[in-house]
LOFITOR-111532 format. One record per atom (N, C-alpha, C): residue number from 1; atom name; x, y, z. Coordinates in steps of 0.1 Angstrom, whole numbers. Layout:
BEGIN
PT  num  atome      x      y      z
PT  NUM     CA      X      Y      Z
...
//
This chain:
BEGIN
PT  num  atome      x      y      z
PT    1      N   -252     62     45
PT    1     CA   -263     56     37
PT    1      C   -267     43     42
PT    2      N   -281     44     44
PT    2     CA   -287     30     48
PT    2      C   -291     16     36
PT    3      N   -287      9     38
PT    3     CA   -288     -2     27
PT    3      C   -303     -2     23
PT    4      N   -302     -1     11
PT    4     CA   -318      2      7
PT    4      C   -317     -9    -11
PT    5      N   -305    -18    -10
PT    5     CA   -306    -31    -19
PT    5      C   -308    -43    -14
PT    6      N   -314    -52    -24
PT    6     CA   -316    -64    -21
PT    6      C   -306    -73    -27
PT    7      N   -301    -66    -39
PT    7     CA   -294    -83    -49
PT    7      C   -283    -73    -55
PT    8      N   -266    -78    -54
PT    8     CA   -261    -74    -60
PT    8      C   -254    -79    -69
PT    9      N   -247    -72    -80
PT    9     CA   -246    -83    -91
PT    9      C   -234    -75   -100
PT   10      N   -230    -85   -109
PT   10     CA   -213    -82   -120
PT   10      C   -218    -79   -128
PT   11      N   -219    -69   -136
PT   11     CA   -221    -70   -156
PT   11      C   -208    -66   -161
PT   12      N   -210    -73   -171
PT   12     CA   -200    -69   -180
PT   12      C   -204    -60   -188
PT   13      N   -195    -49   -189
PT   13     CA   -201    -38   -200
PT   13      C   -183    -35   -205
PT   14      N   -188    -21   -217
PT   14     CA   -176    -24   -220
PT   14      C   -163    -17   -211
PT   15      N   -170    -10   -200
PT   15     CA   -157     -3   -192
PT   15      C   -152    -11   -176
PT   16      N   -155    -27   -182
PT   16     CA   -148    -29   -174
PT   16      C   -163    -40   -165
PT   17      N   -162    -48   -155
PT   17     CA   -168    -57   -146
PT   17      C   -175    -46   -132
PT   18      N   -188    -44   -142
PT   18     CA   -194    -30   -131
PT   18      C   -204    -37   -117
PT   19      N   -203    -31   -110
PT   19     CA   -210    -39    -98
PT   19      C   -223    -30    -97
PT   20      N   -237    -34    -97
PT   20     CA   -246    -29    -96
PT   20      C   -257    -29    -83
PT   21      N   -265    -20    -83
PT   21     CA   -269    -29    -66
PT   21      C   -288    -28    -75
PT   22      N   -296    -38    -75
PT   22     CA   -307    -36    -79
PT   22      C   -307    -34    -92
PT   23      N   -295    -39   -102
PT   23     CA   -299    -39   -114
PT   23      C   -288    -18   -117
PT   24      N   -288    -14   -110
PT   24     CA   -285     -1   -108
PT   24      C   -273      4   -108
PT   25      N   -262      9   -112
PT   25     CA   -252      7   -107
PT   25      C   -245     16    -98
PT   26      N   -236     11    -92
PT   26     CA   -227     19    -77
PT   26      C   -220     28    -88
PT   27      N   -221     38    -80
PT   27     CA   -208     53    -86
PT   27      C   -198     58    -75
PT   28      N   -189     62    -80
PT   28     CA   -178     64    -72
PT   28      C   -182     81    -66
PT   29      N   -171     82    -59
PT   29     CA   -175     95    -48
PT   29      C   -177    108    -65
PT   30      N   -171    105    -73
PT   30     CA   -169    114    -86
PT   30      C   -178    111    -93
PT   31      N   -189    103    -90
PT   31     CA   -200     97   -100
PT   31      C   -199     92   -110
PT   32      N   -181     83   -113
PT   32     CA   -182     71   -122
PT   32      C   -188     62   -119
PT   33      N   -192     53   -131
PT   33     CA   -193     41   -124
PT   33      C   -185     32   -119
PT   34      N   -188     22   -107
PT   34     CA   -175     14   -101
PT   34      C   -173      1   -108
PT   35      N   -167      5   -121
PT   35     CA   -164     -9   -130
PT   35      C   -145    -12   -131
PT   36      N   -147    -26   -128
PT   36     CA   -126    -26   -131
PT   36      C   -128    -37   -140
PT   37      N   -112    -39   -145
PT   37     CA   -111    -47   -156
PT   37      C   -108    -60   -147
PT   38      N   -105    -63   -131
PT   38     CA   -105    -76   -132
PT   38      C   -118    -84   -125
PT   39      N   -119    -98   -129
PT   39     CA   -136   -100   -125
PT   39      C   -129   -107   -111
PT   40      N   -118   -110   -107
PT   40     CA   -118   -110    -94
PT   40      C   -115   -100    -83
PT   41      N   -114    -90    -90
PT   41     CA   -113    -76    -79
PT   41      C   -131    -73    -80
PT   42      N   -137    -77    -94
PT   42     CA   -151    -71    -91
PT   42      C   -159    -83    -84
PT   43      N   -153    -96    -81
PT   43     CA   -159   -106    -72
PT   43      C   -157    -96    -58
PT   44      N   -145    -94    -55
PT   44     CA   -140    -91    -38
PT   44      C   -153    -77    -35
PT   45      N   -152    -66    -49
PT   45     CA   -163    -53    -40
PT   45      C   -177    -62    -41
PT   46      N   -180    -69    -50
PT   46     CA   -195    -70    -48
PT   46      C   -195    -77    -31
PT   47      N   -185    -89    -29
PT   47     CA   -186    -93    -20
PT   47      C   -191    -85     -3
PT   48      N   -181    -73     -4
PT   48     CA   -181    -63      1
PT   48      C   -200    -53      5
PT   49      N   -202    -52     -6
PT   49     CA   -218    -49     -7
PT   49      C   -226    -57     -4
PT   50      N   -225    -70     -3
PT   50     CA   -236    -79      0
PT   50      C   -231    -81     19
PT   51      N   -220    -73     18
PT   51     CA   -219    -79     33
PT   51      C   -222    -63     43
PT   52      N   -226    -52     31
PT   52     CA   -235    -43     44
PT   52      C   -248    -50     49
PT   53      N   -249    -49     61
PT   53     CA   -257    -56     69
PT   53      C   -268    -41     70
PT   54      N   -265    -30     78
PT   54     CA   -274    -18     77
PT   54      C   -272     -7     70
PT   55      N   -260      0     77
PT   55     CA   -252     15     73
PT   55      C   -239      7     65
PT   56      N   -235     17     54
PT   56     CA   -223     16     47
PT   56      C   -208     23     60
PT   57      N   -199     12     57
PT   57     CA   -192     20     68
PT   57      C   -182     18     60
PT   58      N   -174     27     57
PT   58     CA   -162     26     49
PT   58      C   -149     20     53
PT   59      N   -147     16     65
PT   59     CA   -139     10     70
PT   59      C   -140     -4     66
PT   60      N   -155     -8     64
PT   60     CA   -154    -20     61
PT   60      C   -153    -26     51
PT   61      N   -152    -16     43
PT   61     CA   -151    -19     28
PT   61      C   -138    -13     20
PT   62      N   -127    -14     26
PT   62     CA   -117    -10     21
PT   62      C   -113    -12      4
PT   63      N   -114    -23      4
PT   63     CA   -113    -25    -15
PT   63      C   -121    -18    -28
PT   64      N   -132    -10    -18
PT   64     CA   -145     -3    -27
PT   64      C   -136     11    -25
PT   65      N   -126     11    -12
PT   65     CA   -121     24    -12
PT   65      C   -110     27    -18
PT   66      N   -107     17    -23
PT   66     CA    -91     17    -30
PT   66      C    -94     17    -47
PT   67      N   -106     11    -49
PT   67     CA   -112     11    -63
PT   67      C   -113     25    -67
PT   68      N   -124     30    -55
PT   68     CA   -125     44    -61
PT   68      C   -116     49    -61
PT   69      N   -105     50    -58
PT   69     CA    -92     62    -57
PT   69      C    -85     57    -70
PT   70      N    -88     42    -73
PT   70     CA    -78     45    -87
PT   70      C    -89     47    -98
PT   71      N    -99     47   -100
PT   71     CA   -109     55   -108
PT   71      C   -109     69   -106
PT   72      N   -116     71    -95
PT   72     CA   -116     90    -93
PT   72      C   -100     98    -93
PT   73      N    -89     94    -88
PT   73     CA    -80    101    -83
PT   73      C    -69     95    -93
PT   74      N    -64     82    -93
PT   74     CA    -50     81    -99
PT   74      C    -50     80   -114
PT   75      N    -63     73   -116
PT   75     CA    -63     71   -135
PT   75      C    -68     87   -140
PT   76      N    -70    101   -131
PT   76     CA    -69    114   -136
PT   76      C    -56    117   -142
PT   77      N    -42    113   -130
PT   77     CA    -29    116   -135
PT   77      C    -22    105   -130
PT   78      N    -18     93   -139
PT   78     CA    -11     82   -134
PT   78      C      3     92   -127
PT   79      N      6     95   -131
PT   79     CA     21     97   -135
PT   79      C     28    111   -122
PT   80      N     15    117   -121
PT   80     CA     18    130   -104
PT   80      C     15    120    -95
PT   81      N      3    110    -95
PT   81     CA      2    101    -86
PT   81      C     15     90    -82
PT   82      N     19     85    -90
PT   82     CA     32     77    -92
PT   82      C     46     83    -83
PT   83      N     46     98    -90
PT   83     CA     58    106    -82
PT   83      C     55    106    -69
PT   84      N     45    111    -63
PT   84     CA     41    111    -52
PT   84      C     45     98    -41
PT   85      N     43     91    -45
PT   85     CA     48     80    -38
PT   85      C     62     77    -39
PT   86      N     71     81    -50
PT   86     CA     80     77    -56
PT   86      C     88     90    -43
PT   87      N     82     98    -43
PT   87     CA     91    110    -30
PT   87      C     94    101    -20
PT   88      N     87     89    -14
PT   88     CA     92     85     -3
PT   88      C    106     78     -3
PT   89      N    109     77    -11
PT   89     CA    126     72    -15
PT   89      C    136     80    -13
PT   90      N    129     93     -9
PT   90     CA    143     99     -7
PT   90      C    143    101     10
PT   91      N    136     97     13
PT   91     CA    140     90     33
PT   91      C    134     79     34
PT   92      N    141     69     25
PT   92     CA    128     59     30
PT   92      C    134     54     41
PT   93      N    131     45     49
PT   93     CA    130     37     64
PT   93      C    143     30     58
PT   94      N    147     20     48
PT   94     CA    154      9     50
PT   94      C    172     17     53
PT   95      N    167     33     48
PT   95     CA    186     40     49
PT   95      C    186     43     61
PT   96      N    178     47     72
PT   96     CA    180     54     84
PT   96      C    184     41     98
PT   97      N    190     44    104
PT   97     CA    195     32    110
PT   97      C    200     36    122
PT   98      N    195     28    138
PT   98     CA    203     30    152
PT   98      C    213     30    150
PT   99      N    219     38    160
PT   99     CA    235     36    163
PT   99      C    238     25    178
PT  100      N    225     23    186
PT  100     CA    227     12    196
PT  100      C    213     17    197
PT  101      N    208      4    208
PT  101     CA    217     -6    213
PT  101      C    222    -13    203
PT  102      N    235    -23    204
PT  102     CA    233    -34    196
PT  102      C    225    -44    191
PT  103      N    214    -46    198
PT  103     CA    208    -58    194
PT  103      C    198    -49    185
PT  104      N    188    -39    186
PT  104     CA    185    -28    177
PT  104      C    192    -29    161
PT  105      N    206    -25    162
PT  105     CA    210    -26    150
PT  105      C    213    -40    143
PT  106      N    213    -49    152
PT  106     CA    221    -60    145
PT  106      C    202    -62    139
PT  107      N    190    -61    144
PT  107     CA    176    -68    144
PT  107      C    172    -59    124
PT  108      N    176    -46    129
PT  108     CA    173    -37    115
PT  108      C    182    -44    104
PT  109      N    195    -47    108
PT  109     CA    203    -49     95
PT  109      C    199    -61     88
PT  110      N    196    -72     99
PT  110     CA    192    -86     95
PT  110      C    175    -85     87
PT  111      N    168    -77     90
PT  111     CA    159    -74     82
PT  111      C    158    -64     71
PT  112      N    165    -51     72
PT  112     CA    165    -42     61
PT  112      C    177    -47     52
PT  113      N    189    -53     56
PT  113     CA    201    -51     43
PT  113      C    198    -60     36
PT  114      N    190    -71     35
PT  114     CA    185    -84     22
PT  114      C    174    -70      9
PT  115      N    169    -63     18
PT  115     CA    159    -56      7
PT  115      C    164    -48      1
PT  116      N    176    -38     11
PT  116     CA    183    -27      1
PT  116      C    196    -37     -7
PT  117      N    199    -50     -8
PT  117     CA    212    -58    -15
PT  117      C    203    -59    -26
PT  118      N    188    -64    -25
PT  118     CA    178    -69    -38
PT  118      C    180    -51    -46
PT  119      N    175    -46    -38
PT  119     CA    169    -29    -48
PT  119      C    189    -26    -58
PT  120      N    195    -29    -53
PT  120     CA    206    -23    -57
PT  120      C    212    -33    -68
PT  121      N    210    -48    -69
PT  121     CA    212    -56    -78
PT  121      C    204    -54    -86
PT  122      N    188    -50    -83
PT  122     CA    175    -52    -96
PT  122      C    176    -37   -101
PT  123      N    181    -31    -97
PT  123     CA    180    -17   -102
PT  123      C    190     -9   -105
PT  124      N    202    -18   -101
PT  124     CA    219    -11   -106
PT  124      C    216      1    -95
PT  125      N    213      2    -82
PT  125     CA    215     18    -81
PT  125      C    223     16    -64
PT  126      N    228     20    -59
PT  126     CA    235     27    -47
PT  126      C    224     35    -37
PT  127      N    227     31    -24
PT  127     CA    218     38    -16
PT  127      C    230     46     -1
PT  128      N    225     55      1
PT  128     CA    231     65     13
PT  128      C    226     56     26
PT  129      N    233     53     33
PT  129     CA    228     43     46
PT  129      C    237     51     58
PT  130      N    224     59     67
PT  130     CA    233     67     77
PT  130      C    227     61     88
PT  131      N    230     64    104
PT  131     CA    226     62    115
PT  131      C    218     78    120
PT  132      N    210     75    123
PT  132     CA    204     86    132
PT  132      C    189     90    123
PT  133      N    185    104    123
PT  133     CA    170    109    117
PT  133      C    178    119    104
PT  134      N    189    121    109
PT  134     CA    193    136     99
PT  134      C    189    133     85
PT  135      N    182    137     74
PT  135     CA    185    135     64
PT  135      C    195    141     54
PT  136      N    197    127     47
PT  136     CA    207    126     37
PT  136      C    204    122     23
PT  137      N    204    129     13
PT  137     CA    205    130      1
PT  137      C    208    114     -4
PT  138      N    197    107    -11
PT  138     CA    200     96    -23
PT  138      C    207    100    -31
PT  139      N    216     93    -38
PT  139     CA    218     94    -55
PT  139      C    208     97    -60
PT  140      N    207    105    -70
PT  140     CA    199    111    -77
PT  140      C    197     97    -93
PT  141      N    204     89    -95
PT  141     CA    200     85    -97
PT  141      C    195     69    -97
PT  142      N    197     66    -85
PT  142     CA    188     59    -72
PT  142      C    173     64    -73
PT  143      N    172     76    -72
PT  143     CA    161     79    -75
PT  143      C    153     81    -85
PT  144      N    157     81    -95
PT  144     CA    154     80   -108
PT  144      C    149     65   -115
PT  145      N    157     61   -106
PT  145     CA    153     46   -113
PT  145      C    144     38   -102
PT  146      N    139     40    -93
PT  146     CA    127     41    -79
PT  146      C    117     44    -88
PT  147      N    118     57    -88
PT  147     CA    109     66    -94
PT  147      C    102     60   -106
PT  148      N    109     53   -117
PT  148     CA    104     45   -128
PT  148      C    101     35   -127
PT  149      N    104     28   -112
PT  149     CA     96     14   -111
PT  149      C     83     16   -106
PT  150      N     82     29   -101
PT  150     CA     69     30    -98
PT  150      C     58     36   -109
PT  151      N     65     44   -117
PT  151     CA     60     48   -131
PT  151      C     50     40   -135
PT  152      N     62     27   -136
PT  152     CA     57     16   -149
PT  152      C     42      6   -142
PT  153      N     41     10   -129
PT  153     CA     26      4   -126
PT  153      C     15      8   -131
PT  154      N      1      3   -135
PT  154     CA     -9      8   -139
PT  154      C    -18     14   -124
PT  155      N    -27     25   -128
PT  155     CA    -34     30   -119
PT  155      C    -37     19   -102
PT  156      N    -42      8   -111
PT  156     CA    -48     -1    -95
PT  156      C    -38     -4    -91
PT  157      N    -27     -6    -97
PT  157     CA    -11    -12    -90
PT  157      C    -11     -2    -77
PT  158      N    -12     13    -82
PT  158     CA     -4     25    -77
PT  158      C    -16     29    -67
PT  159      N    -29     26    -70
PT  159     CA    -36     30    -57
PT  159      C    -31     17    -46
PT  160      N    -31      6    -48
PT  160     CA    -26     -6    -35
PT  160      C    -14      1    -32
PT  161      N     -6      3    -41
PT  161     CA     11      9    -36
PT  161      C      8     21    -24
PT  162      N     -6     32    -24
PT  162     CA     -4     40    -17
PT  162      C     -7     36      1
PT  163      N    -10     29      6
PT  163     CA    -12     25     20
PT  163      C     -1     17     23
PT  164      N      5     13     13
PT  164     CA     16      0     13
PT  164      C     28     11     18
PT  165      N     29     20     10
PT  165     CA     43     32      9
PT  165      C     38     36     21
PT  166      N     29     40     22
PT  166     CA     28     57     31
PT  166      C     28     45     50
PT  167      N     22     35     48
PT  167     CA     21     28     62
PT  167      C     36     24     64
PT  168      N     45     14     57
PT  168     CA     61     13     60
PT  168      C     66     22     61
PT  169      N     66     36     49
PT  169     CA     76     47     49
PT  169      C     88     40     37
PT  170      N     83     33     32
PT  170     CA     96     24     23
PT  170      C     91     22      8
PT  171      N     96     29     -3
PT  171     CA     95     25    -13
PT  171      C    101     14    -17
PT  172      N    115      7    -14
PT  172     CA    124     -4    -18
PT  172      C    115    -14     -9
PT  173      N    111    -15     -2
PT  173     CA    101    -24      6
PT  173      C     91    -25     -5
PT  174      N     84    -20    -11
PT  174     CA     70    -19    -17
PT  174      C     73    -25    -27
PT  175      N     87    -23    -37
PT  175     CA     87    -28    -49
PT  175      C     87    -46    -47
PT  176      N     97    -43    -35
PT  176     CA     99    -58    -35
PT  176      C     88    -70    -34
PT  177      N     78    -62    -26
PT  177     CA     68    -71    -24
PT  177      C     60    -69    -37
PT  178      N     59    -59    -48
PT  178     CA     49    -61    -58
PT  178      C     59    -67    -71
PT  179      N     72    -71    -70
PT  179     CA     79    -79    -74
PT  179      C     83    -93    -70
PT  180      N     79    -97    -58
PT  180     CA     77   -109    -51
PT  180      C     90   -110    -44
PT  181      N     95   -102    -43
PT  181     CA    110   -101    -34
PT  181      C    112   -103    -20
PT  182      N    100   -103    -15
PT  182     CA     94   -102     -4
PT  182      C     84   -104     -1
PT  183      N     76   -109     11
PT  183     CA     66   -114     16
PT  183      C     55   -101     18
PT  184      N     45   -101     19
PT  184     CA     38    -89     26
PT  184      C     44    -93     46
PT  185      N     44   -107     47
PT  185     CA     47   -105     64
PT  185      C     59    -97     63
PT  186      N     67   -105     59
PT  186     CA     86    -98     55
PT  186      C     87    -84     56
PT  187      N     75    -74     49
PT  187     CA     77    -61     44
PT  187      C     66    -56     59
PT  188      N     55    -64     59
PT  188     CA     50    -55     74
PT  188      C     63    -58     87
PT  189      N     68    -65     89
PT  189     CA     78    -73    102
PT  189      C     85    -60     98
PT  190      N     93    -60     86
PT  190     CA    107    -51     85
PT  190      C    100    -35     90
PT  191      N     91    -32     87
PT  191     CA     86    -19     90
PT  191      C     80    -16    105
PT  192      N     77    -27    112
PT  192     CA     76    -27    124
PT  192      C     89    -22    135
PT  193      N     97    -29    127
PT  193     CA    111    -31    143
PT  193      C    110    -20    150
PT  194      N    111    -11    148
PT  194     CA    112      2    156
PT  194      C    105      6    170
PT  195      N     88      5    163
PT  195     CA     78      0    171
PT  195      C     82     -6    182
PT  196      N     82    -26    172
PT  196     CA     82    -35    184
PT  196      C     92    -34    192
PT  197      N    101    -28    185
PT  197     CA    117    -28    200
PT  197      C    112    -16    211
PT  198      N    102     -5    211
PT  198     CA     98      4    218
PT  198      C     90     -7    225
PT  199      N     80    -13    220
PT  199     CA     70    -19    231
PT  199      C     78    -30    240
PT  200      N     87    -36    229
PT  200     CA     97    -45    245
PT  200      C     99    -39    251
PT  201      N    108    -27    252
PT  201     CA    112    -23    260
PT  201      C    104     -8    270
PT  202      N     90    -12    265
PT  202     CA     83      3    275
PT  202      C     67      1    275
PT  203      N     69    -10    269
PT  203     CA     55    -15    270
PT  203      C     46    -13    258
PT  204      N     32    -14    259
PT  204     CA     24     -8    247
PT  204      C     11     -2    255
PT  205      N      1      9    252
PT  205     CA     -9     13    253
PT  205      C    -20     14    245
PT  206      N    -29     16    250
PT  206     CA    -43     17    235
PT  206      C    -42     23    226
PT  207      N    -34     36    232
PT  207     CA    -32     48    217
PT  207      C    -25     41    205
PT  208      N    -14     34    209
PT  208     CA     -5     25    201
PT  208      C    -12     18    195
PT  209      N    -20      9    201
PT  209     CA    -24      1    197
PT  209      C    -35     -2    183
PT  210      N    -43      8    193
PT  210     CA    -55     13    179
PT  210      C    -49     19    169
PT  211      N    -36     23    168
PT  211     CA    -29     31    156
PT  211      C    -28     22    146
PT  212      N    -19     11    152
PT  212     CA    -10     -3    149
PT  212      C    -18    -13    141
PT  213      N    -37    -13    150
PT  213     CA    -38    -21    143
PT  213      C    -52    -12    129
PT  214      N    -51     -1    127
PT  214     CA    -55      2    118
PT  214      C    -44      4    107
PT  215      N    -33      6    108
PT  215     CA    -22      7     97
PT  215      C    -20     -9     93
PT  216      N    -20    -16     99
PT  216     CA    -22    -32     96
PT  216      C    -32    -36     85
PT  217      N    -45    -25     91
PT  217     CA    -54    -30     84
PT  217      C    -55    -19     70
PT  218      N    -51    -11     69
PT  218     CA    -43     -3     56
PT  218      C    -37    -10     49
PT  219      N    -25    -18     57
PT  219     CA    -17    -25     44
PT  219      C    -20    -34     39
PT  220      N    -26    -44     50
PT  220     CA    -35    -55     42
PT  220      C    -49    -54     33
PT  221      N    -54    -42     35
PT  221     CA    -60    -42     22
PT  221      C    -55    -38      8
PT  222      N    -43    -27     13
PT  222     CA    -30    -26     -3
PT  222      C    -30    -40     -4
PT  223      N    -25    -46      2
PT  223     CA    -19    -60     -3
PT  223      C    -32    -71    -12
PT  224      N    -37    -69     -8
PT  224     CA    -45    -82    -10
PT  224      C    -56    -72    -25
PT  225      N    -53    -58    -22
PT  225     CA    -59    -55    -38
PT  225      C    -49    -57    -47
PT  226      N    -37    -57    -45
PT  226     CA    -25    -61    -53
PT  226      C    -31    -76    -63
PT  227      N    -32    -84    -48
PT  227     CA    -38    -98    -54
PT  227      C    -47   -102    -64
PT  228      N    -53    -88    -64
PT  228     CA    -66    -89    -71
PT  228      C    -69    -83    -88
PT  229      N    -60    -76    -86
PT  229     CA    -57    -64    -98
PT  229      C    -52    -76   -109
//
């Protein structure tokens, strides 16, 4: 779609801080309208529309794309949406662990064991910590109580949660950072090592790269709709 507005703009109505283009308003891929309840998440999308220059490119508008999914998609079923993400706990990244080299493992421990010591003090739960890919079964009720921290978010929490989860692979990562347990750098860094210890040691290529830095740019827009919700 070719930009065919001149002025875009906030109203208040009652579902919420709608963004309109021409007086008109934007609808979501489902033909809601694109209204949220906070006026600085509806500052960030208008900002977003005033900054199509020709073609709408969805890349560039990541926060218009995270709106719609918690309008169209997660406020349908908070709660299958919720589980969904809440599955990644049962492999998440912070249990799986090198067996060498040493510097590998000593690099994972020093960044994953602060996040799995927080999940297990804030949550009373126990976690399975193996070396290698095999998987191994959480406590079930480790997972249960994951599961309910993710529950208890509202729809926009749980759309930012989904690029945040699915780019780390870490649920105990995600809570921490939407509980302030951790930094968004802290939680991108910890979810890196793997990576960066491959590129020290083998280099890096374009394929890598253009991966790397679009999952970057996935979680930074989780994160910063976090900020805005």
């Amino acid at each position: 779609m070719r930009r065919f507005w001149k002025e875009v703009s906030i109203v208040a109505e009652p579902g919420g801080h709608a963004i309109k283009l021409d007086g008109k308003p934007v609808r979501t891929p489902f033909r809601a309208p694109l209204a949220v309840g906070s006026a600085t998440l509806a500052a960030a999308l208008a900002d977003e529309w005033r900054g199509v220059v020709d073609q709408i490119d969805p890349q560039l508008m990541p926060l218009t794309g995270l709106a719609n999914a918690a309008i169209d998609i997660v406020s349908a079923d908070p709660a299958r949406f919720a589980a969904g993400l809440a599955a990644y706990g049962e492999s998440d990244l912070l249990c799986y662990r090198a067996d060498a080299p040493p510097a590998l493992v000593a690099r994972q421990a020093d960044a994953w064991d602060p996040l799995l010591d927080w999940a297990r003090a804030r949550y009373d739960v126990a976690f399975e910590v193996v070396t290698g890919i095999m998987h191994r079964p959480q406590p079930p009720l480790t997972l249960t109580r994951l599961a309910g921290a993710i529950a208890a978010c509202g729809p926009y929490q749980l759309a930012a949660l989904a690029p945040i989860v699915t780019v780390t692979g870490s649920v105990v990562a995600a809570l921490a950072l939407i509980e302030g347990a951790a930094t968004a750098e802290q939680v991108w860094e910890a979810a890196q090592i793997d990576e960066a210890w491959q590129v020290e040691k083998w280099g890096d290529d374009d394929i890598a790269i253009a991966t790397r830095t679009s999952h970057r740019a996935e979680f930074d827009a989780g994160v910063r709709f976090l900020t805005l919700v």
